[in-house]
C-alpha positions, 0 to 999 in steps of 0.5 A: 500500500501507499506509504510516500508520496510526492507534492511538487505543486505550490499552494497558490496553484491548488488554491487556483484549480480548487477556485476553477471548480466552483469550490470555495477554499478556506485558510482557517489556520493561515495559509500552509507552509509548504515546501515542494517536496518529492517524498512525503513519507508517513507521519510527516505534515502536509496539506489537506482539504476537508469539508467546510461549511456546505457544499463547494466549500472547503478547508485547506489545514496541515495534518499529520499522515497517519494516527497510531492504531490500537497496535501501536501501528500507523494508519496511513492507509484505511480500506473503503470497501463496505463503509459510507464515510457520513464525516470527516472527509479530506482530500489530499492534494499530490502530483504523483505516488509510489509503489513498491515492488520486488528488486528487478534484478538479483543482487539489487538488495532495494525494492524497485521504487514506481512514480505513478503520475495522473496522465491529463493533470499535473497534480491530483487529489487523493480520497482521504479521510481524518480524525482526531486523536488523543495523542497527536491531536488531528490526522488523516490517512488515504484510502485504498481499494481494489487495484485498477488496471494501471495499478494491479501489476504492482500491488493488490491495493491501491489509493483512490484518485479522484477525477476533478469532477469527483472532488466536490461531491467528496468533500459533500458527506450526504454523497453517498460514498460508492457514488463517488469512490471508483477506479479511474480507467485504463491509462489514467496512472502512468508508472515511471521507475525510480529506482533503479535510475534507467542508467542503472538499470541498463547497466545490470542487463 
């Protein structure tokens, strides 16, 4: 399952696309302070949009990825299947995430690192939920469902991206979840190796 991800994109530019769309967005704590960031890795802080007051509208915090589980365990990802999700929604602003899959070629000791990037926009939204907890106050984790097409060759789960068109009805919680939860079609998540460099790569074939 997901557990980096990439945030290259500036906020001016999320705050732009967001305004595109018809959806209002708040900075209740100030605007974030991010930097451009090619791995963001669990229980780092980075930005969100969770539900604001009424539809189209929403607010843009800085929450930790990932809250301590009853094992002592981090829930960075939360299965979607068979839940409606009436609260708490966030959606989680990314231009790319990483899969991980067995090394490619023997004596090549780390895993082989995949960038999947949306194919029609330069950054995307994850479907996400948050919630507060006792000890590190509030959270948030990705959710996962089925593979796709573009993702089943390379792990039997994935994140949801959601289409643009999905984000408002996401940050709605009375639009029932399965309406708006689904898998993007075929060719929508391009995959890139990472590790090893291509150069690397050709070097040990």
């Amino acid at each position: 399952m997901c557990n980096d991800y990439r945030l290259e994109v500036d906020i001016a530019s999320i705050v732009e696309d967001f305004d595109d769309l018809k959806i209002k967005i708040k900075m209740p704590e100030g605007t974030p302070n991010v930097a451009a960031r090619a791995d963001i890795n669990i229980s780092d802080v980075a930005p969100i949009v969770r539900s604001g007051e009424g539809r189209g509208s929403g607010e843009l915090v800085n929450r930790r990825w990932s809250w301590p589980g009853q094992n002592g365990r981090p829930v960075y990802n939360f299965r979607s299947e068979g839940r409606e999700f009436t609260s708490h929604r966030c959606l989680i602003p990314a231009d790319g995430f990483y899969e991980f899959t067995a090394p490619l070629e023997p004596g090549q000791k780390r895993k082989t690192k995949w960038l999947f990037t949306m194919k029609d926009h330069p950054w995307f939204c994850i479907a996400g939920i948050w919630r507060s907890h006792p000890e590190i106050g509030e959270a948030f984790t990705m959710l996962t469902m089925e593979p796709g097409e573009d993702v089943a060759p390379y792990h039997s789960r994935q994140i949801i991206p959601l289409p643009r068109d999905r984000w408002a009805d996401w940050l709605d919680p009375s639009v029932p979840a399965e309406e708006v939860l689904g898998l993007l079609p075929k060719g929508s998540l391009l995959p890139l190796q990472v590790y090893p460099p291509a150069a690397a790569q050709a070097s040990l074939l």
